[in-house]
C-alpha positions in Angstrom: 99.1 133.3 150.5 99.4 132.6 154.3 103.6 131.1 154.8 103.8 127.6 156.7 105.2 127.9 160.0 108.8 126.4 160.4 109.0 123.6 163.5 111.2 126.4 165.4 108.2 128.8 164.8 106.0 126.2 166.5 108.3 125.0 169.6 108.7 128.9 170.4 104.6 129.2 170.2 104.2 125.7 172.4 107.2 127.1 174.6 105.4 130.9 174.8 101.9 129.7 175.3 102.9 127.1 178.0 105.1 129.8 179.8 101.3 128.7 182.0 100.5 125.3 182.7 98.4 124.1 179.6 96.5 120.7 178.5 97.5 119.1 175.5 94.4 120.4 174.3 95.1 123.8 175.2 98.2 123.4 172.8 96.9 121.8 170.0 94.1 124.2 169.5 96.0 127.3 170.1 99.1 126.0 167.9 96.8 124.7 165.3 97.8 121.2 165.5 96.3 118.2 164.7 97.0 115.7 167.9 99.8 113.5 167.0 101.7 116.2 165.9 101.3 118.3 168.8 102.4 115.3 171.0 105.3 114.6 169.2 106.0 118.1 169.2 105.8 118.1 172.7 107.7 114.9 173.6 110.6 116.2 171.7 110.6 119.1 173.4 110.5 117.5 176.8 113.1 115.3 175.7 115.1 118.5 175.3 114.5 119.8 178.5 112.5 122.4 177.1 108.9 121.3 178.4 107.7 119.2 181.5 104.3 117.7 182.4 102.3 117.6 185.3 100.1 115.9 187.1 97.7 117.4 189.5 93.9 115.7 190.2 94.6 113.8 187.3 94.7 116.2 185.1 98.4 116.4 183.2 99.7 120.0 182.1 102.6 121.0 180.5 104.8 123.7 181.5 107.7 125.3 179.9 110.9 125.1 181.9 113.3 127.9 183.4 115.6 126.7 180.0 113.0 127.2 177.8 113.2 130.4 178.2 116.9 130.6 176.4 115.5 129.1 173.1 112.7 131.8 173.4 115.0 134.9 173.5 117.4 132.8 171.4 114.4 132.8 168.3 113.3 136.4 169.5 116.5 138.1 168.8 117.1 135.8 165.3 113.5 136.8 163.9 114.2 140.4 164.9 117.8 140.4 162.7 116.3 138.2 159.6 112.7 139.9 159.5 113.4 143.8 162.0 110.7 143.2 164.2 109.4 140.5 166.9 107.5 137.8 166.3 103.9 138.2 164.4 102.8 134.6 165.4 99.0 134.2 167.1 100.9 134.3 170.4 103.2 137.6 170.6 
């Protein structure tokens, strides 16, 4: 039986795969999200300073930001004391 995913399980996937600039439907499809969930999974993590977009040839991008990259190790070292080893998610 395959476990859902927690929503700090997906922010540190969004946050890990965007460590690149990435299109919302970069995200979705490589989170496995449906689109109104990965964009409000992304606004709340711009509202935390966690994500920012861009805009370059009119094509917006999103790219996590140097604070991002607490929460990351942050959720790294927690799963490695619950569960003894890193993150098994699609993106480690």
């Amino acid at each position: 039986m395959k476990e859902r995913r927690t929503l700090y399980e997906i922010y540190w996937e969004i946050l890990v795969f965007c460590r690149e600039p990435r299109s919302l439907t970069g995200i979705v499809n490589r989170c496995d999200l449906n689109s109104k969930i990965g964009q409000q999974h992304i606004s709340f993590l711009q509202e935390k300073g966690y994500l920012q977009h861009q805009v370059a040839t009119g094509r917006t991008t999103y790219l996590s930001t140097p604070k991002a990259q607490e929460y990351i190790t942050l959720f790294n070292q927690l799963y490695k004391a619950l569960f003894e080893g890193t993150p098994a998610f699609k993106l480690s």
